[in-house]
Backbone as CSV, one residue per row, in Angstrom:
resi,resn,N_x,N_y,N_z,CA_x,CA_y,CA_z,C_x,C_y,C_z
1,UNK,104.838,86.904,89.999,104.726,88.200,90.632,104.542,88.006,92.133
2,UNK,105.490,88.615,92.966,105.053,89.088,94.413,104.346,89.835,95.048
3,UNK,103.167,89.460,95.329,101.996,90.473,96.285,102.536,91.037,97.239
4,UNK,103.386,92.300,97.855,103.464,92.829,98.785,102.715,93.581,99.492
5,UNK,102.645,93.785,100.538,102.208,94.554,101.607,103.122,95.265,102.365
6,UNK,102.902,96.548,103.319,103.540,96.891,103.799,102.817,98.631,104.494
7,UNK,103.648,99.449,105.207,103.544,100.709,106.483,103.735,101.452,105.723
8,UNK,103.398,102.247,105.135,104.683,103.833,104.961,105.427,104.065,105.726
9,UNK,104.808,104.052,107.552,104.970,104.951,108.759,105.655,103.821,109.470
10,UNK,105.916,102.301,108.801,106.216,101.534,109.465,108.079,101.169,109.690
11,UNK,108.664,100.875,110.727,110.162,100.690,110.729,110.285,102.132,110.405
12,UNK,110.112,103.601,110.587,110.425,104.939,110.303,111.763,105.039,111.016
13,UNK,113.148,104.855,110.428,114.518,105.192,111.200,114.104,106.860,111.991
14,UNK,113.936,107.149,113.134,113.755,108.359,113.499,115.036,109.383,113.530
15,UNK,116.215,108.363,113.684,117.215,109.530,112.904,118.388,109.239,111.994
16,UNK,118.184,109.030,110.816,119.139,108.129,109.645,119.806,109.548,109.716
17,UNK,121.234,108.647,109.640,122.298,109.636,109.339,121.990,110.186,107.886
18,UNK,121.923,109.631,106.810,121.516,109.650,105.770,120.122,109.362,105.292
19,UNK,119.707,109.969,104.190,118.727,109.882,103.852,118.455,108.659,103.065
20,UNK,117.061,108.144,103.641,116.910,106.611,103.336,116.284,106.882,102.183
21,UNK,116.339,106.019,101.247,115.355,105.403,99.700,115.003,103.528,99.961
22,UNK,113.818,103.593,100.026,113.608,102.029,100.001,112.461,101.860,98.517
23,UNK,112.780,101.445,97.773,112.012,101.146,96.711,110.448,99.907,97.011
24,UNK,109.493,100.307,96.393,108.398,99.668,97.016,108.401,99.220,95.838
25,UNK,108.119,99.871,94.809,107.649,98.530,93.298,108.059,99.314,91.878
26,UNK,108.676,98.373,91.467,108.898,98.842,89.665,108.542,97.860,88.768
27,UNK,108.227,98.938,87.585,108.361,98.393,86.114,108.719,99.014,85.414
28,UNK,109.133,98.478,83.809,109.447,99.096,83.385,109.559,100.714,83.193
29,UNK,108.221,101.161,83.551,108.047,102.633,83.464,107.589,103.437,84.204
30,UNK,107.817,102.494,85.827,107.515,103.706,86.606,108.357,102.831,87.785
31,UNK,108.506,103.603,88.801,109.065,103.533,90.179,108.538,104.037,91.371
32,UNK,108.398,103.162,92.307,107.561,103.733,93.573,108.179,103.408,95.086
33,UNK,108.469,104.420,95.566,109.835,104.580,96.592,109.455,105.336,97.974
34,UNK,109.674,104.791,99.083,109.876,105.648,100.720,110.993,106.666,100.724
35,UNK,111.128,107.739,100.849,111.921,108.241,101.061,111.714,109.035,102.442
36,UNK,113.367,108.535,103.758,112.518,109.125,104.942,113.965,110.383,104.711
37,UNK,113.532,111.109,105.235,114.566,112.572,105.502,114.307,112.817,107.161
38,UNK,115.664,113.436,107.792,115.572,114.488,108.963,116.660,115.174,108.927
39,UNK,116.077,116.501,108.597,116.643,117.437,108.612,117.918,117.430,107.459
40,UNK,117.669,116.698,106.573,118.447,116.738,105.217,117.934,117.570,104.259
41,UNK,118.604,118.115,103.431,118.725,118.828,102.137,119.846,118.894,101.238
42,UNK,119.257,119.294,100.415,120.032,119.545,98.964,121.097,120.291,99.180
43,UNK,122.087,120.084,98.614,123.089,121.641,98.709,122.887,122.731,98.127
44,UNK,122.906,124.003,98.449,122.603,125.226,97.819,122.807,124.999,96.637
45,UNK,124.302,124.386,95.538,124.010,124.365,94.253,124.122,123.437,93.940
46,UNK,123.140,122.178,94.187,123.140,120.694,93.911,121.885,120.247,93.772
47,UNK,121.200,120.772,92.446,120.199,120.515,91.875,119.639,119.136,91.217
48,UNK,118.490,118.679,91.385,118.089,117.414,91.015,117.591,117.787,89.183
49,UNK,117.916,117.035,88.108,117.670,117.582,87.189,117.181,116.006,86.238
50,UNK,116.035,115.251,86.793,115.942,114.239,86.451,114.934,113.980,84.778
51,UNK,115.489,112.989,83.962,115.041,112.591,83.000,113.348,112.155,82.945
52,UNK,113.475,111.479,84.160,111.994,110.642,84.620,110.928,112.454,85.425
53,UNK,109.357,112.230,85.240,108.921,112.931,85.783,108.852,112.197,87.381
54,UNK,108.487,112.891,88.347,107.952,112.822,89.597,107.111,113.607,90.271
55,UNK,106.613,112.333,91.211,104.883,112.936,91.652,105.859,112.708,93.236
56,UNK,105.767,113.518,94.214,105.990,113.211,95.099,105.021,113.477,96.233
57,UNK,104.555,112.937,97.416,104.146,113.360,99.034,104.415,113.152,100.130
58,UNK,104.475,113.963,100.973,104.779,113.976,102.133,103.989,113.381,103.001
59,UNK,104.343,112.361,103.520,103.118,111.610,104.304,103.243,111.948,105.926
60,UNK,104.247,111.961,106.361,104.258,112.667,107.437,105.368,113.837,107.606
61,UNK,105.699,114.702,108.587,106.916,115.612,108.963,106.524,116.976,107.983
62,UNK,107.488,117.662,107.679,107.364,119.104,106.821,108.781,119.124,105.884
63,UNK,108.836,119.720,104.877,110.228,120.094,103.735,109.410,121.154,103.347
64,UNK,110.518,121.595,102.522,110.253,122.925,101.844,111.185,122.093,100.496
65,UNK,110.613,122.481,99.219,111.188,122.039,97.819,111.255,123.435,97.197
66,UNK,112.404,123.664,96.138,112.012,124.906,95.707,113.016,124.474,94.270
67,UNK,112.056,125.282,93.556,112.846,124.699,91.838,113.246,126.223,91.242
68,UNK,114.038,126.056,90.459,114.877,126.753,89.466,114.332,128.077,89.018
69,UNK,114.465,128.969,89.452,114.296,130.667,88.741,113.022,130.624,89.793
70,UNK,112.509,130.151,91.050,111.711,130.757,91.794,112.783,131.112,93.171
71,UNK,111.806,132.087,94.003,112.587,132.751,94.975,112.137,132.164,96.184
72,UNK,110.470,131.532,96.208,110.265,131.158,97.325,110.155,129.500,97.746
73,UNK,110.331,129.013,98.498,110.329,127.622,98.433,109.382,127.166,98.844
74,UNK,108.475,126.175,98.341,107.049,125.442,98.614,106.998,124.298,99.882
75,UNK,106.458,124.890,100.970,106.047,124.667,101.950,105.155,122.885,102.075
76,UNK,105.426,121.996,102.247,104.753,120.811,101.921,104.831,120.273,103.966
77,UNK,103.644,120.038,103.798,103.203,118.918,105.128,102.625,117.543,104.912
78,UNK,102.057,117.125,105.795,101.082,115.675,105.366,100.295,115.908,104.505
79,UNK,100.095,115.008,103.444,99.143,114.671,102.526,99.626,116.074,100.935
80,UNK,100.028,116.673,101.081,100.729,118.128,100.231,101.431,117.229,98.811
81,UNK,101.584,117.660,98.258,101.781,116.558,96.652,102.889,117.845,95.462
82,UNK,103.314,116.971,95.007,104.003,118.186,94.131,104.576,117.184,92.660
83,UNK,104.185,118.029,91.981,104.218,116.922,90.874,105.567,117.786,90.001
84,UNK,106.253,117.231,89.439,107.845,117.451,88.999,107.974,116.989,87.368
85,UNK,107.676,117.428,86.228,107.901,117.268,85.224,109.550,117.029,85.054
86,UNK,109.717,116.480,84.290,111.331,116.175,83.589,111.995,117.163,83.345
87,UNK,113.474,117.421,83.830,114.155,118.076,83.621,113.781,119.437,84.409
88,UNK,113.037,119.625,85.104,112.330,120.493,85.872,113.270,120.555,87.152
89,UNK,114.425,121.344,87.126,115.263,121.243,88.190,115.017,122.316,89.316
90,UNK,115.411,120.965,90.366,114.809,121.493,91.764,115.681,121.107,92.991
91,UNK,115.224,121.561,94.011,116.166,120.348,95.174,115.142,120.637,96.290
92,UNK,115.860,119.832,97.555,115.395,120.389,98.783,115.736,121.426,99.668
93,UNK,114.997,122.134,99.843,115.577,123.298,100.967,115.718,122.884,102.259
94,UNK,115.101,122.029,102.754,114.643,121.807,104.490,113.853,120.021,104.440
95,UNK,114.203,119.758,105.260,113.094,119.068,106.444,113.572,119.424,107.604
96,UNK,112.098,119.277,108.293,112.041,118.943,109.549,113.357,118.343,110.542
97,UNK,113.932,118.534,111.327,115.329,118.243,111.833,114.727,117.609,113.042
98,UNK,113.107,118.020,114.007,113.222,117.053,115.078,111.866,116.234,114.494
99,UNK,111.696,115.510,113.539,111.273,114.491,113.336,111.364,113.923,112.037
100,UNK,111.031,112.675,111.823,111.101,112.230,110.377,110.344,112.778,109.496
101,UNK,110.642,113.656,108.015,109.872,113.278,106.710,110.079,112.462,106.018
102,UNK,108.591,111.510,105.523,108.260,110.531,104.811,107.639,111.308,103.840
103,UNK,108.298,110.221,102.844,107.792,111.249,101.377,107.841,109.940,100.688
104,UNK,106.450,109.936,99.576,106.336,108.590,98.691,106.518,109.232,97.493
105,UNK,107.721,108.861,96.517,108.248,109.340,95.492,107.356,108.307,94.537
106,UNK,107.260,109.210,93.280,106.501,108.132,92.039,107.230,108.620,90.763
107,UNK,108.237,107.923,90.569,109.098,108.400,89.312,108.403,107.563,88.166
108,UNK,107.974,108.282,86.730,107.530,107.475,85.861,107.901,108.442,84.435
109,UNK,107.987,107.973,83.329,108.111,107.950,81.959,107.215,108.574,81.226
């Protein structure tokens, strides 16, 4: 086994064309991931509709997430958490466009 260490906030691309995923640690039954955003989102009808649950937070910047048969979209800043049961389809509405959101995804079984 490899002991890693490592930033959340550290190497932050301040403007990825695309939205970054860097995976921090797996096992079998769970997954733990950086995800930086600016000013990316979901497409109006391009819903995330995942098998695995997810715990996600925003560690730094602002998004708005908004899931399936609601009207308003949930407002998330630093430290803000949103936990995502399976099959619980959702997407992103927003980030932040003049700075990075960091968001630590926790996909698990």
């Amino acid at each position: 086994m490899i002991l890693a260490t490592g930033n959340l906030l550290g190497s932050v691309p301040q403007k990825p064309k695309e939205e970054q995923f860097t995976e921090l640690a797996a096992s079998e039954h769970v997954r733990i991931e950086r995800i930086v955003s600016r000013g990316h989102a979901s497409a109006a009808d391009d819903w995330y509709d995942e098998d695995e649950a997810e715990w996600v937070m925003v560690v730094a910047g602002a998004a708005r997430l908004i899931f399936d048969g609601e009207e308003v979209p949930r407002a998330l800043g630093p430290g803000d958490y949103a936990y995502i049961p399976p099959r619980k389809r959702h997407r992103v509405e927003w980030t932040d466009p003049h700075q990075a959101t960091v968001w630590l995804a926790v996909h698990f079984r």
